[in-house]
PDB file of N, CA, C and O in Angstrom:
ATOM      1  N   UNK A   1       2.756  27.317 -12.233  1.00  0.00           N
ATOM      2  CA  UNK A   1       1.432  27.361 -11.676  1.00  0.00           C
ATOM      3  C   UNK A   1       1.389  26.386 -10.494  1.00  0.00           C
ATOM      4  O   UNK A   1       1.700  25.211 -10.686  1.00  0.00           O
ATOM      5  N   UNK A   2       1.102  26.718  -9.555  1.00  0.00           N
ATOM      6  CA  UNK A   2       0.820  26.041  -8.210  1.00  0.00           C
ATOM      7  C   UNK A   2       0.019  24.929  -8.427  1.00  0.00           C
ATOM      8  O   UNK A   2      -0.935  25.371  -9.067  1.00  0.00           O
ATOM      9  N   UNK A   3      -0.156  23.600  -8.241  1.00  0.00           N
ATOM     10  CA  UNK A   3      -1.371  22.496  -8.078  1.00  0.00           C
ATOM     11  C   UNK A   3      -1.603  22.563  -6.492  1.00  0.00           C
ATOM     12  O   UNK A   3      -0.654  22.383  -5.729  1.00  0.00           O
ATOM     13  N   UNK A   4      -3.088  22.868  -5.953  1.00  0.00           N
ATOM     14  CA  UNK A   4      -3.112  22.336  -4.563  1.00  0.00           C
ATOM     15  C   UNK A   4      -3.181  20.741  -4.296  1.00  0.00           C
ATOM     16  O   UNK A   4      -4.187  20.097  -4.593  1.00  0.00           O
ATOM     17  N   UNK A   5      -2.024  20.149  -3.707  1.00  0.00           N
ATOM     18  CA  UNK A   5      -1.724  18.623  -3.547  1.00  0.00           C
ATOM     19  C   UNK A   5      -2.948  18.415  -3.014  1.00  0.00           C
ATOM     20  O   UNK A   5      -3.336  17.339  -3.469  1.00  0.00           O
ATOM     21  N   UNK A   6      -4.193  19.114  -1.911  1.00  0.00           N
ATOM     22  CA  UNK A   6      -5.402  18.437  -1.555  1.00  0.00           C
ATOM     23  C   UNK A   6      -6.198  17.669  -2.988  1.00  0.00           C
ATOM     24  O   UNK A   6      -6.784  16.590  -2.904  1.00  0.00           O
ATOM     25  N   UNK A   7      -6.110  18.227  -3.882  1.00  0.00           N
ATOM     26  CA  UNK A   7      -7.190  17.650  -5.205  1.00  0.00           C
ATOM     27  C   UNK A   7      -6.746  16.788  -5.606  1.00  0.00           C
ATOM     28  O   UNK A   7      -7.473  16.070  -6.293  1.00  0.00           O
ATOM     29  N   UNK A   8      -5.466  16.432  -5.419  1.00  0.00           N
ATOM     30  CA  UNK A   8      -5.008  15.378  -5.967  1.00  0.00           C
ATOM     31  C   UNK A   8      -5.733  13.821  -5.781  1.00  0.00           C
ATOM     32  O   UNK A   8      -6.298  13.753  -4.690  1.00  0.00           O
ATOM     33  N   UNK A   9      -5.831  12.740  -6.477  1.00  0.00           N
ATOM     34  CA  UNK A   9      -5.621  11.892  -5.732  1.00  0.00           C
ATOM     35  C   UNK A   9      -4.785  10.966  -5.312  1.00  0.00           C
ATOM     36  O   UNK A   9      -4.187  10.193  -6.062  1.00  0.00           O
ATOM     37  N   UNK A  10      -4.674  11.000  -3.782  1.00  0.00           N
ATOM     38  CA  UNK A  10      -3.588   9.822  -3.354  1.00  0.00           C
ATOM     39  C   UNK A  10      -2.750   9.235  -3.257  1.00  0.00           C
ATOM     40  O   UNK A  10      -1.819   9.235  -2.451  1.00  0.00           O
ATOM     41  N   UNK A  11      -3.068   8.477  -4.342  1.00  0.00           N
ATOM     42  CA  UNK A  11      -2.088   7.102  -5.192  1.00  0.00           C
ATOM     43  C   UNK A  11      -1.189   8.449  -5.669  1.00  0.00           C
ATOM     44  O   UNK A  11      -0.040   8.746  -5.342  1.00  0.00           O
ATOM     45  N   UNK A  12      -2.134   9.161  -6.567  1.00  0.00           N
ATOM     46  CA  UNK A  12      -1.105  10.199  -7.515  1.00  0.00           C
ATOM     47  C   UNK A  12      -0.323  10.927  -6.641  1.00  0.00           C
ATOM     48  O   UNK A  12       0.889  10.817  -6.824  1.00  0.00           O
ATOM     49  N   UNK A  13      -0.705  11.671  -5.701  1.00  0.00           N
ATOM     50  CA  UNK A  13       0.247  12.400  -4.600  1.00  0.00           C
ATOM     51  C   UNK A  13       1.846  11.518  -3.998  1.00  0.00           C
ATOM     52  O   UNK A  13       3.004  11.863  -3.763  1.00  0.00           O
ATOM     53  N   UNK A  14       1.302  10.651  -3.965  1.00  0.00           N
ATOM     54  CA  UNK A  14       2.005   9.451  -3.166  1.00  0.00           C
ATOM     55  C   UNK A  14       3.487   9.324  -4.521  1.00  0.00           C
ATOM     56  O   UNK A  14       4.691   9.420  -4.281  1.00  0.00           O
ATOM     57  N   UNK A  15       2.874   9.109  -5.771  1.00  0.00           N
ATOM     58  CA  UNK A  15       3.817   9.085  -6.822  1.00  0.00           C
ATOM     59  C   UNK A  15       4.531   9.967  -7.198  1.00  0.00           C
ATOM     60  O   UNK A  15       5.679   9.729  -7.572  1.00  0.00           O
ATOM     61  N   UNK A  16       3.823  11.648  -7.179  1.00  0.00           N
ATOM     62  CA  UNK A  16       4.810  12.468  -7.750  1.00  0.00           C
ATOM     63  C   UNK A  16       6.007  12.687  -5.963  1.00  0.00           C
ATOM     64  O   UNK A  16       7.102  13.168  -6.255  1.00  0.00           O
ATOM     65  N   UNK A  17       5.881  12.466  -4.785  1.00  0.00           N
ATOM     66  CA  UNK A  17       6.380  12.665  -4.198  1.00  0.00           C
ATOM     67  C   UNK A  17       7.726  11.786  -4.152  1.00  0.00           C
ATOM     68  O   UNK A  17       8.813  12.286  -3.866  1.00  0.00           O
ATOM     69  N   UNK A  18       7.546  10.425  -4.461  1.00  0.00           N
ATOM     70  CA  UNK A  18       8.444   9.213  -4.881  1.00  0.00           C
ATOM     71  C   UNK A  18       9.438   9.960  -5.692  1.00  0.00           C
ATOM     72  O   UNK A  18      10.600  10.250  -5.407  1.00  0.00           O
ATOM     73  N   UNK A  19       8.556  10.284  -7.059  1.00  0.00           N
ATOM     74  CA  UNK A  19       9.484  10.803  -8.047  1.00  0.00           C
ATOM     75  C   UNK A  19      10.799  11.624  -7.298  1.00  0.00           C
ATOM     76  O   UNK A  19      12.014  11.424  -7.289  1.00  0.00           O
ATOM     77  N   UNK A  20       9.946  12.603  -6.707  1.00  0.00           N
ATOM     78  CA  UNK A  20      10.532  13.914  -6.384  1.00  0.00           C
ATOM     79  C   UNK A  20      11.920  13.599  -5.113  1.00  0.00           C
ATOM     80  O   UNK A  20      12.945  14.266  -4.978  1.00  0.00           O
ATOM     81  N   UNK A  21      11.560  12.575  -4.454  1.00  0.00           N
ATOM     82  CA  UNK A  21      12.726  11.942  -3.509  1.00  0.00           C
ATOM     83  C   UNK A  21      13.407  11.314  -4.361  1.00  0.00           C
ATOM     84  O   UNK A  21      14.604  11.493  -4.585  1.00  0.00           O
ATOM     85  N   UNK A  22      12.809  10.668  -4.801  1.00  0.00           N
ATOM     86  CA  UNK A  22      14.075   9.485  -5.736  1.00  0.00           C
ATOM     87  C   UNK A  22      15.178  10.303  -6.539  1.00  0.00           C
ATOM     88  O   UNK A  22      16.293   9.812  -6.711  1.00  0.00           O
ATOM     89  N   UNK A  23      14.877  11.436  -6.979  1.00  0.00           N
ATOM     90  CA  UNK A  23      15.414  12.101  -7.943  1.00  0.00           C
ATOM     91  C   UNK A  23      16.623  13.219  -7.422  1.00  0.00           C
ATOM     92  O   UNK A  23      17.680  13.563  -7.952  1.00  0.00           O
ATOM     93  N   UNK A  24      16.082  13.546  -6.369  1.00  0.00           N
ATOM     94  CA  UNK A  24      16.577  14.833  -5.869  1.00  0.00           C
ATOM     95  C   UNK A  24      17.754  14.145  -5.088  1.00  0.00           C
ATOM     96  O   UNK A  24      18.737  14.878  -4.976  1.00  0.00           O
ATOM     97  N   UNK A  25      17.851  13.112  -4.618  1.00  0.00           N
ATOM     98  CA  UNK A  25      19.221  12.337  -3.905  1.00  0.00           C
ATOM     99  C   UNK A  25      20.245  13.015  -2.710  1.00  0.00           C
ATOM    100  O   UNK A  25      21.445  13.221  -2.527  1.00  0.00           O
ATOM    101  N   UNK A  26      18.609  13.266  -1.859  1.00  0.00           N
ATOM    102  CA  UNK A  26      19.313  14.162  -0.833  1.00  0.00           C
ATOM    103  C   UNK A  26      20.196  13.523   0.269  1.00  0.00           C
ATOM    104  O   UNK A  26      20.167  12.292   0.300  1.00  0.00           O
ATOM    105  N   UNK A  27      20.963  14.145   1.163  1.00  0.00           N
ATOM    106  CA  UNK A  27      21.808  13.473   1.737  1.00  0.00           C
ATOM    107  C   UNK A  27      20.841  13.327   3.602  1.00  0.00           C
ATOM    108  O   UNK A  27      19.978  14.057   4.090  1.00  0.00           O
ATOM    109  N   UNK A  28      21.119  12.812   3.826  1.00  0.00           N
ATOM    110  CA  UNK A  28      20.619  12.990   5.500  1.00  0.00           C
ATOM    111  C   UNK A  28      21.567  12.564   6.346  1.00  0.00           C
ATOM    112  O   UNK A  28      21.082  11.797   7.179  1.00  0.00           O
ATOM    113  N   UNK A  29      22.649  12.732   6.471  1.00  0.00           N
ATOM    114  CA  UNK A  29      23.973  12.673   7.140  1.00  0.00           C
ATOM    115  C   UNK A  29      23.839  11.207   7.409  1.00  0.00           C
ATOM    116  O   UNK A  29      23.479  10.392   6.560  1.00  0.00           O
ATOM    117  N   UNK A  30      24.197  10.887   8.827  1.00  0.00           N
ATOM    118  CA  UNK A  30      25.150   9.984   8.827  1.00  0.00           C
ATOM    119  C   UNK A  30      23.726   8.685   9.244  1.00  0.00           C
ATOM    120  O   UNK A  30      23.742   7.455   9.203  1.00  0.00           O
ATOM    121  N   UNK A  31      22.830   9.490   9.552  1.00  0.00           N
ATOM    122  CA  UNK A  31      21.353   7.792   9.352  1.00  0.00           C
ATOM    123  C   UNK A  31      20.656   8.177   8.352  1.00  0.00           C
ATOM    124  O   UNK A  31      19.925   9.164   8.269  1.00  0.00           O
ATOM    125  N   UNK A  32      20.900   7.349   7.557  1.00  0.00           N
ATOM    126  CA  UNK A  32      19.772   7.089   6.638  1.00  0.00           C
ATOM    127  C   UNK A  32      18.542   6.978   6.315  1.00  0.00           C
ATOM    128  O   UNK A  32      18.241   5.785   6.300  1.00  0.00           O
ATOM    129  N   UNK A  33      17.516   7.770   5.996  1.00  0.00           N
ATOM    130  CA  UNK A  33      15.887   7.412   6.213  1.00  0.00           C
ATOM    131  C   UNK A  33      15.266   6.644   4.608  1.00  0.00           C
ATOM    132  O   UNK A  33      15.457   6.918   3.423  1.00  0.00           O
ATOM    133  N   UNK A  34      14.755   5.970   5.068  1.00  0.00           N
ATOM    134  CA  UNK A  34      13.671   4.849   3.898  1.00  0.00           C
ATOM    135  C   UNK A  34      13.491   5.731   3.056  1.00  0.00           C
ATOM    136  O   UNK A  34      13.914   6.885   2.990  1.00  0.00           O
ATOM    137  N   UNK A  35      12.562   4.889   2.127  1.00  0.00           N
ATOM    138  CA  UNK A  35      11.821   6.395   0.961  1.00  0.00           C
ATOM    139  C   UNK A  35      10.610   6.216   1.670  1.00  0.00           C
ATOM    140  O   UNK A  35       9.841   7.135   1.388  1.00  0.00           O
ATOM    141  N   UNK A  36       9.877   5.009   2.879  1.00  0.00           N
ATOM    142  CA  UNK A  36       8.716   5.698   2.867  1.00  0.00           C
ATOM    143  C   UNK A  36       9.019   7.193   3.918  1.00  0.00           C
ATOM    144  O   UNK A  36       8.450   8.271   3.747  1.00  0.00           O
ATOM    145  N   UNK A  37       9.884   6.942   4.826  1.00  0.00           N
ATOM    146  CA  UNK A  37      10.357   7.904   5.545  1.00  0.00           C
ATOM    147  C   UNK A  37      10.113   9.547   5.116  1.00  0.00           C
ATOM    148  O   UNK A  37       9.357  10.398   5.586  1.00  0.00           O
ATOM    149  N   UNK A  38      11.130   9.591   3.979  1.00  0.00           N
ATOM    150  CA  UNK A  38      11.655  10.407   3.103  1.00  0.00           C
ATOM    151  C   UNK A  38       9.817  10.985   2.111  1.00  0.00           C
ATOM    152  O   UNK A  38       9.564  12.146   1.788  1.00  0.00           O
ATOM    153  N   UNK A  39       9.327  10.344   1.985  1.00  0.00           N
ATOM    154  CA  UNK A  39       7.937  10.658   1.378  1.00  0.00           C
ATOM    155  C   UNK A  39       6.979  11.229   2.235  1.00  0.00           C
ATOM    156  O   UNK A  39       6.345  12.207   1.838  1.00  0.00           O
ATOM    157  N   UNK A  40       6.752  10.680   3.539  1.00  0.00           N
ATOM    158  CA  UNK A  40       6.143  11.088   4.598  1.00  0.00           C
ATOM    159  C   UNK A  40       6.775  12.832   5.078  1.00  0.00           C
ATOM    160  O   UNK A  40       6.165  13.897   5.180  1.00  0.00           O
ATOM    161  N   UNK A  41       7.927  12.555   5.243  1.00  0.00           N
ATOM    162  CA  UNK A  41       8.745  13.994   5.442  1.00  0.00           C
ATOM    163  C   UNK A  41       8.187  15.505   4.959  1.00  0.00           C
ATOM    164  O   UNK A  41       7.956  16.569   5.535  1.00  0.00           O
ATOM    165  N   UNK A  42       8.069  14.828   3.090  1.00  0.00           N
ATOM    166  CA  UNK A  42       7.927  15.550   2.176  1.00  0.00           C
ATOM    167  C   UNK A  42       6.092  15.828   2.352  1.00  0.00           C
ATOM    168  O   UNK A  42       5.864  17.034   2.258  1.00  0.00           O
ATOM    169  N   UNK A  43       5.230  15.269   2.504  1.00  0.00           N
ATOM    170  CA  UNK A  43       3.910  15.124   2.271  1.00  0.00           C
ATOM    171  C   UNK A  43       3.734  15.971   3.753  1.00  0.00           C
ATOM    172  O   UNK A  43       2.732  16.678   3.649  1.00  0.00           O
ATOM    173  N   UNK A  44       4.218  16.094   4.766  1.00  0.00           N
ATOM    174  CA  UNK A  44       4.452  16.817   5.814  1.00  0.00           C
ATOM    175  C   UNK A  44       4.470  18.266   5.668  1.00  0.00           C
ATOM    176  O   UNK A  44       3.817  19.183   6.163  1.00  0.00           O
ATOM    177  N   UNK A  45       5.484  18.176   4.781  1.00  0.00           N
ATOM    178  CA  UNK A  45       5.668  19.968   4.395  1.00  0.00           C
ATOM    179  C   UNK A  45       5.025  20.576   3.334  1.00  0.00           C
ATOM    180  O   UNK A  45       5.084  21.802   3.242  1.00  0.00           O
ATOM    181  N   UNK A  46       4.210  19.697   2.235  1.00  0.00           N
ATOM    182  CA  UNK A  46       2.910  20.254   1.768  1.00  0.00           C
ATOM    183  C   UNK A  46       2.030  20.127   2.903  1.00  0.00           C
ATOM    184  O   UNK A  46       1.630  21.282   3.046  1.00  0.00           O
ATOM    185  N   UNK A  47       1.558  19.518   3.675  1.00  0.00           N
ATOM    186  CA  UNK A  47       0.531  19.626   4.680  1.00  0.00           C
ATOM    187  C   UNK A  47       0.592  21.061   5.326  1.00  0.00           C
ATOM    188  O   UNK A  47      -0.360  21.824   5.496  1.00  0.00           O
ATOM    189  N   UNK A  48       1.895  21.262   5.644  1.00  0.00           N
ATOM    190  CA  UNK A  48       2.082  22.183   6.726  1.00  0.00           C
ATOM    191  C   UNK A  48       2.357  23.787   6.264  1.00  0.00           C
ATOM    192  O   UNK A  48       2.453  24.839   6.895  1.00  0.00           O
ATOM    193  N   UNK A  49       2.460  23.301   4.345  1.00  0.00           N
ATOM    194  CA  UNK A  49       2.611  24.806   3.687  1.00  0.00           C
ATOM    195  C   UNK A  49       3.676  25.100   3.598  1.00  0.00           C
ATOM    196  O   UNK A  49       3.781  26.295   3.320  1.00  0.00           O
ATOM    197  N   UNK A  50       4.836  24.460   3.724  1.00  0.00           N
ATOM    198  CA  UNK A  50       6.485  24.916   4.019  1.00  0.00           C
ATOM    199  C   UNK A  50       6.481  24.294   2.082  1.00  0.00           C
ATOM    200  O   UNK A  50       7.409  24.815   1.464  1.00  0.00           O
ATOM    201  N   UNK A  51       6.007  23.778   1.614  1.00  0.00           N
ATOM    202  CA  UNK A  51       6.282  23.163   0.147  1.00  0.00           C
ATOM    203  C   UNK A  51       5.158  22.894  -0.494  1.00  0.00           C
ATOM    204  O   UNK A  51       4.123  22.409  -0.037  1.00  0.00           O
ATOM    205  N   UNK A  52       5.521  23.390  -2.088  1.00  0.00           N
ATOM    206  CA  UNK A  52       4.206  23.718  -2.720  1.00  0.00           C
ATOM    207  C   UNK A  52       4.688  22.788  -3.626  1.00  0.00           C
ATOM    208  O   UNK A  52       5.817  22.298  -3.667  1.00  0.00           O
ATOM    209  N   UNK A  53       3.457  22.525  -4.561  1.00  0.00           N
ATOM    210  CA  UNK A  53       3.653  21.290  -6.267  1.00  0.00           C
ATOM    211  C   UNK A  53       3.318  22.253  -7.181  1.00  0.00           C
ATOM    212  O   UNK A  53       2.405  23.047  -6.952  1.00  0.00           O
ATOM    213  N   UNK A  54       3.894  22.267  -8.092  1.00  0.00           N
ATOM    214  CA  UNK A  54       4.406  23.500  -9.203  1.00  0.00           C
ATOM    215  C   UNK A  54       4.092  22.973 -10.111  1.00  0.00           C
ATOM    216  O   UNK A  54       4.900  22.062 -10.294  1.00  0.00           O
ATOM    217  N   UNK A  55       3.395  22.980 -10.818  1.00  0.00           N
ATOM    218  CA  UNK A  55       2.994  22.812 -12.771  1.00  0.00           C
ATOM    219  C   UNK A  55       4.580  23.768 -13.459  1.00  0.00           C
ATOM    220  O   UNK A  55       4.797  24.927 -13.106  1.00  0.00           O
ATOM    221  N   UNK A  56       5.415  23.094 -14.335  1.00  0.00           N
ATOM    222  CA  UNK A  56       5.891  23.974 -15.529  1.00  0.00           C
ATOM    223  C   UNK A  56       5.610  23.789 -16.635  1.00  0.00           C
ATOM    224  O   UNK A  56       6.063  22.788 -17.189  1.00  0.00           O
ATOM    225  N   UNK A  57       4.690  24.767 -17.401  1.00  0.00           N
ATOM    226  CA  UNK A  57       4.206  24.731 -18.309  1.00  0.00           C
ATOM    227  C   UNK A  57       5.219  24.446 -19.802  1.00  0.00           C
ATOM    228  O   UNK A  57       4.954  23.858 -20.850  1.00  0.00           O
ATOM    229  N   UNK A  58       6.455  25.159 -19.323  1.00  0.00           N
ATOM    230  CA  UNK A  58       7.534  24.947 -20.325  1.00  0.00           C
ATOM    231  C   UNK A  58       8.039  24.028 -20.925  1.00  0.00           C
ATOM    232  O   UNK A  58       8.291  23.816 -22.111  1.00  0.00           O
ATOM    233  N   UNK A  59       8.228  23.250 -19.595  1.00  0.00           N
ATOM    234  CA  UNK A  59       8.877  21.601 -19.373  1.00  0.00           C
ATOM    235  C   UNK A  59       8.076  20.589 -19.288  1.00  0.00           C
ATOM    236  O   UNK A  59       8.469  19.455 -19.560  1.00  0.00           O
ATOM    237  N   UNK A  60       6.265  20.965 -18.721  1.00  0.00           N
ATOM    238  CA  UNK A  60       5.296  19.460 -18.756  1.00  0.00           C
ATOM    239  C   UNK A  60       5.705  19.113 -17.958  1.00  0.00           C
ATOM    240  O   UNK A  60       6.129  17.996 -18.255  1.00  0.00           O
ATOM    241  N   UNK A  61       6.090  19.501 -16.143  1.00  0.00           N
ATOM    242  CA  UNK A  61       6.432  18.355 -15.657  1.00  0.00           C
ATOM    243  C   UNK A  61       6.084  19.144 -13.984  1.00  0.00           C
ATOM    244  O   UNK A  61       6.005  20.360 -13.808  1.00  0.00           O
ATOM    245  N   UNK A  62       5.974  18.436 -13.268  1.00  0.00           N
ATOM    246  CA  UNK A  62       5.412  19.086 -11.750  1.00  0.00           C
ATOM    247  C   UNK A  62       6.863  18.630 -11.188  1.00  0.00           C
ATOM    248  O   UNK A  62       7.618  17.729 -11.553  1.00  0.00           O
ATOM    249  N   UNK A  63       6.975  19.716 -10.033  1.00  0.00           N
ATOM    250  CA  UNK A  63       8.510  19.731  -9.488  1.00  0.00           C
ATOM    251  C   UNK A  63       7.586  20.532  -8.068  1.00  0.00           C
ATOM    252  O   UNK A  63       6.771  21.448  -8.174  1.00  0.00           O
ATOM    253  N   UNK A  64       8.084  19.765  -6.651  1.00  0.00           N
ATOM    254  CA  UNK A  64       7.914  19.964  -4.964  1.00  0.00           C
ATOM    255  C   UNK A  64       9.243  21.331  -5.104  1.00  0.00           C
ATOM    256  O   UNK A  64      10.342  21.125  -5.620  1.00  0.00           O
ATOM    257  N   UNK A  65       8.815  22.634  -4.537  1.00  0.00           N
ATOM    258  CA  UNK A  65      10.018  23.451  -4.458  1.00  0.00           C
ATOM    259  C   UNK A  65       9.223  24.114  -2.841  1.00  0.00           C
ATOM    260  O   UNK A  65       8.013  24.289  -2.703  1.00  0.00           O
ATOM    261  N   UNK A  66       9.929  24.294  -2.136  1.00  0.00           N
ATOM    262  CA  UNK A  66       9.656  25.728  -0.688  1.00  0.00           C
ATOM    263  C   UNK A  66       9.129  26.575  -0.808  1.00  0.00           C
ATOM    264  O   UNK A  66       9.697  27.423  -1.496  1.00  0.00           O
ATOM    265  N   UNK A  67       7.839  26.916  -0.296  1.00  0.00           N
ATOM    266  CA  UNK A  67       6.722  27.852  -0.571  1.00  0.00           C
ATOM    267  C   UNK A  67       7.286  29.062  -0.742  1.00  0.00           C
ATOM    268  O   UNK A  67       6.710  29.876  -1.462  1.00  0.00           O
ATOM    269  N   UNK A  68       8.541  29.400  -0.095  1.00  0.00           N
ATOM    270  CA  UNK A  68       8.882  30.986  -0.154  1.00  0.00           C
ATOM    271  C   UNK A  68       9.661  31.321  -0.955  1.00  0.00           C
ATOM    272  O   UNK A  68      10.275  32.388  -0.931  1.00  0.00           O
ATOM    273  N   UNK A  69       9.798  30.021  -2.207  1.00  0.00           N
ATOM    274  CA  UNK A  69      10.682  30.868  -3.282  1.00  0.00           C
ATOM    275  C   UNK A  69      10.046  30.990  -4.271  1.00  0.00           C
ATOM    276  O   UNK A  69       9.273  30.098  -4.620  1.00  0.00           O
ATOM    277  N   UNK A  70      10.214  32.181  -5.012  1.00  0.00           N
ATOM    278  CA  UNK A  70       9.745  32.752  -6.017  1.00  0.00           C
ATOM    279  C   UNK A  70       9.176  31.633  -7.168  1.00  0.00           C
ATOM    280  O   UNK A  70      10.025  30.863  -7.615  1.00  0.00           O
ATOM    281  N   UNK A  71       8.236  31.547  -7.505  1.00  0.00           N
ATOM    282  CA  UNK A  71       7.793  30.578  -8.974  1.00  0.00           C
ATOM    283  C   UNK A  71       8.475  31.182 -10.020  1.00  0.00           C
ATOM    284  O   UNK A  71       8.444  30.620 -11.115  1.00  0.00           O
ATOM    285  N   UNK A  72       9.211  32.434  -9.863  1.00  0.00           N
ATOM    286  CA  UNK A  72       9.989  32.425 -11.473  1.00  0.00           C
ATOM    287  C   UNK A  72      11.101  32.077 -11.580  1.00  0.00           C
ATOM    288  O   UNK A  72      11.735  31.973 -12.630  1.00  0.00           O
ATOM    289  N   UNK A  73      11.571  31.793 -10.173  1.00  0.00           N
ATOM    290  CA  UNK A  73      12.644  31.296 -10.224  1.00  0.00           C
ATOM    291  C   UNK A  73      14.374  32.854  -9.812  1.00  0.00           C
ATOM    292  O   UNK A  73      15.580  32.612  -9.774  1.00  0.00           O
ATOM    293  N   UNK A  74      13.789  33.975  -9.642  1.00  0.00           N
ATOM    294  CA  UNK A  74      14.496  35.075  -9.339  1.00  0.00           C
ATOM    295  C   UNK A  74      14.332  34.899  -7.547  1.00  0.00           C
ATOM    296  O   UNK A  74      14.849  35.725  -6.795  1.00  0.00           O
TER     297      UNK A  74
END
């Protein structure tokens, strides 16, 4: 299930996005960007609709995935 990140508040937006960088341990070649960097990036592409915040009801847990892939995961 989709959450729209606008209802969120804030602080909370600000946290599940942390999570979601900290976790995912992406590479950015050869310069390195901060996590606030890396958070801003991310909060960018929910702004801009390129990345949505996903409820899984299965798992209890919200996961940032690319608006154009399927929520079932096919």
């Amino acid at each position: 299930m989709m959450i729209p990140w606008q209802q969120l508040d804030p602080s909370t937006l600000t946290n599940i996005i942390e999570a979601f960088v900290l976790r995912e341990g992406t590479d950015y070649g050869d310069e390195e960007k901060s996590l606030a960097e890396k958070v801003a990036d991310v909060r960018a592409q929910l702004v801009a609709g390129t990345a949505i915040l996903v409820w899984s009801e299965l798992y209890e847990t919200v996961n940032i995935m690319p608006a154009d892939q399927p929520l079932d995961g096919k």
